[in-house]
N, C-alpha and C positions, 0 to 999 in steps of 0.2 A: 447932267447925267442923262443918257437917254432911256427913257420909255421901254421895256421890251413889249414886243408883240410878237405871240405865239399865232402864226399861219398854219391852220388844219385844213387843204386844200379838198381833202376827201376824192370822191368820188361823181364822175360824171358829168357834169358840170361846172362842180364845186372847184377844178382847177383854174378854168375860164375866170369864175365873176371871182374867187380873189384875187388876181390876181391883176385885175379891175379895180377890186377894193382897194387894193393895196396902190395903186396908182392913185386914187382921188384922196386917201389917208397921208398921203405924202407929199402933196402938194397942199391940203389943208395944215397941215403942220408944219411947213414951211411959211403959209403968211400967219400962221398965230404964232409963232416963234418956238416951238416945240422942238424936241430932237426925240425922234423914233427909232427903233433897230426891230430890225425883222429875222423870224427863224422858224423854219417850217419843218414839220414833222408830219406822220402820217398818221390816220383814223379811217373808220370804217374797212370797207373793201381793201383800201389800198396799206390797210396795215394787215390784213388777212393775210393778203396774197405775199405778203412780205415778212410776217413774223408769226403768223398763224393763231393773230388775236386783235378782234377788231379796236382793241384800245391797249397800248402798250403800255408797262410802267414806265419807260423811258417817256414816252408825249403826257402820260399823268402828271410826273413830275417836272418838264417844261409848264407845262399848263399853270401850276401851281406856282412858279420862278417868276413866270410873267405879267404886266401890269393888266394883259387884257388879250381876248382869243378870238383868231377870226377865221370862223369856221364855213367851207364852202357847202358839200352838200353829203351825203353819204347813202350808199347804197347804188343797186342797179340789176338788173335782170343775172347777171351771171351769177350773182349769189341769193338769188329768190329760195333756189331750194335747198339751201342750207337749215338747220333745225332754229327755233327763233331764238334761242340762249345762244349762238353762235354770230347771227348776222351785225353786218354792217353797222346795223340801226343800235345796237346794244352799246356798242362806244361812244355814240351820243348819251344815251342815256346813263352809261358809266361817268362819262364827263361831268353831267347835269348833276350826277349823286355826290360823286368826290367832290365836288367843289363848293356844292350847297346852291346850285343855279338856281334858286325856286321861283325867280320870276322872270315870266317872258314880256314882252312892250311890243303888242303888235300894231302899229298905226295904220292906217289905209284912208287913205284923200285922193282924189279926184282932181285933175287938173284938166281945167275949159279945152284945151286942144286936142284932149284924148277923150274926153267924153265919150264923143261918138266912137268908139273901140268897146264901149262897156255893152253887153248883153240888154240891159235895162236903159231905157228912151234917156236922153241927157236930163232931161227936167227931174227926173226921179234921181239919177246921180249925183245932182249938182248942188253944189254946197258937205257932200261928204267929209268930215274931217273928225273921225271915231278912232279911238285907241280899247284894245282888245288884249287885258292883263291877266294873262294865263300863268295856273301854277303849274309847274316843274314836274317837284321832286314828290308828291305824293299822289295819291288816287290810283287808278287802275292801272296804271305802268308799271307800278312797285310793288301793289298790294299781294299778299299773301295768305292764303294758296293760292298757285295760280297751276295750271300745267293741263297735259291731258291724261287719260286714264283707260282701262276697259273695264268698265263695271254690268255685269250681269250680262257679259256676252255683244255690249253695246259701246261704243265708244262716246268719251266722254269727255268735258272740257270747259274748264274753271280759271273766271279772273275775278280777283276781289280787290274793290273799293275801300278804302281806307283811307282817314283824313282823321288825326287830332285837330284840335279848336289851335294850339299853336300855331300847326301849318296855315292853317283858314286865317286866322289875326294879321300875322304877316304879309300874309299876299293881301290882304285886304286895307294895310296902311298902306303898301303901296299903289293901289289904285286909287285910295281916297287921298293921297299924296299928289300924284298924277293929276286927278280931278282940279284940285286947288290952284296951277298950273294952268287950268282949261277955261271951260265952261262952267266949271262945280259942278257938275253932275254927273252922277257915279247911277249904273243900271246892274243892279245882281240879277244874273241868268239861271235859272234854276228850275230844278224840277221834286220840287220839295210836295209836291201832290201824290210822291208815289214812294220817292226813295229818302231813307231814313238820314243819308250822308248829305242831300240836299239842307233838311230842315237843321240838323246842325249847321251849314252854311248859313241859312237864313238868320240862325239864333245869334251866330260870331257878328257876321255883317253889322246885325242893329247894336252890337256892344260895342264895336268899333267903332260906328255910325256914330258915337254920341262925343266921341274926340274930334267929329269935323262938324260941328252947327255948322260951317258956312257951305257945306256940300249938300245938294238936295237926292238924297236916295231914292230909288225905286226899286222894287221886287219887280220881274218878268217871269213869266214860267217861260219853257225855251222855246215851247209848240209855238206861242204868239209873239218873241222873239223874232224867231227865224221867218217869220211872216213879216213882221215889221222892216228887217231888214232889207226885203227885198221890196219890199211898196214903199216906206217912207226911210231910208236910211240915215239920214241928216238930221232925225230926232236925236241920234244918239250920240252922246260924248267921249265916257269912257265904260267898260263895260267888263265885268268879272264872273265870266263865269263857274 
């Protein structure tokens, strides 16, 4: 029985590379012996302009039928000044809720013939091979209240951060999963010097951290982080912020 896959080609770009994707997923499941079936609906802009909602119940529930979703891009200048409970960008992130997406798998490596295409001298590039395990479905995307306001004649404008230890535990096996897989070594990104939702991070991390002895942790704050990555990037393996 074949595989379904749900194609969200989006916007913008998003028609190009899947349909790109969808060419090298077809020929790799061809030599592993796989049977695939494809069926494409719309998100973003292109379901706006089409149903007047950037995420349909009709592609919610394809999404849901399907074994797996291969989403192009969404958004673009013609709907920038749309209100932001409206845009393009909201049926991703309606995607990511309904479905429970809370982890993303960002890899980035460096290969020797492109090097010199990167901003940063090859010797500083070389050897890159960091995986970058971002949560989803909580934190300032979803938190609530969020909106704007006129208070006292001034305008005004609120998003809030919000993370249970659930959420944090979670993305946090998966990275320290990932790790085990790697190098073993797992780097929490944080800014736990200032904001309260860091240091609960910090506190989940080390609870987690004691179901992987074989993974070596580190705390980073992000100031010295985001320094490191651009002077030594090849210390780092996998990384949660």
């Amino acid at each position: 029985m074949a595989e379904r896959i749900l194609v969200l080609p989006g916007d913008g770009i998003g028609p190009e590379v899947t349909h790109e994707a969808r060419r090298v997923l077809e020929a790799a499941a061809e030599r592993a012996g796989l049977s695939l079936s494809f069926e494409e609906s719309l998100i973003g802009g292109a379901s706006i302009d089409a149903h007047g909602t950037p995420l349909s119940e009709e592609t919610l529930a394809l999404a849901r039928e399907s074994k797996a979703v291969l989403l192009g891009a969404v958004g673009g200048p013609k709907w920038d000044a749309m209100p932001v409970d409206t845009r393009p960008e909201k049926g991703l992130l309606g995607l990511r809720k309904a479905l429970d997406l809370f982890a993303n798998l960002r890899p980035a490596t460096v290969f020797p013939a492109l090097a010199d295409a990167s901003t940063l001298r090859p010797e500083v590039v070389a050897g890159i091979d960091l995986l970058v395990v971002r949560e989803l479905t909580g934190g300032i995307y979803f938190g609530e209240p969020r909106g704007q306001a006129l208070v006292e004649g001034r305008r005004e404008a609120r998003n809030t951060m919000v993370y249970d230890e659930t959420e944090i535990a979670r993305i946090c096996h998966v990275a320290f999963e990932a790790a085990q897989g790697r190098r073993r070594e797992l780097t929490h990104v944080h800014k736990a010097n200032v904001l309260e939702v860091s240091q609960l991070w910090v506190e989940v991390v080390d609870e987690v951290a004691k179901d992987y002895p074989d993974v070596e942790l580190a705390h980073q704050l992000v100031d010295s982080a985001a320094m490191l990555l651009v002077k030594e990037p090849s210390r780092f393996d996998v990384l949660v912020p």
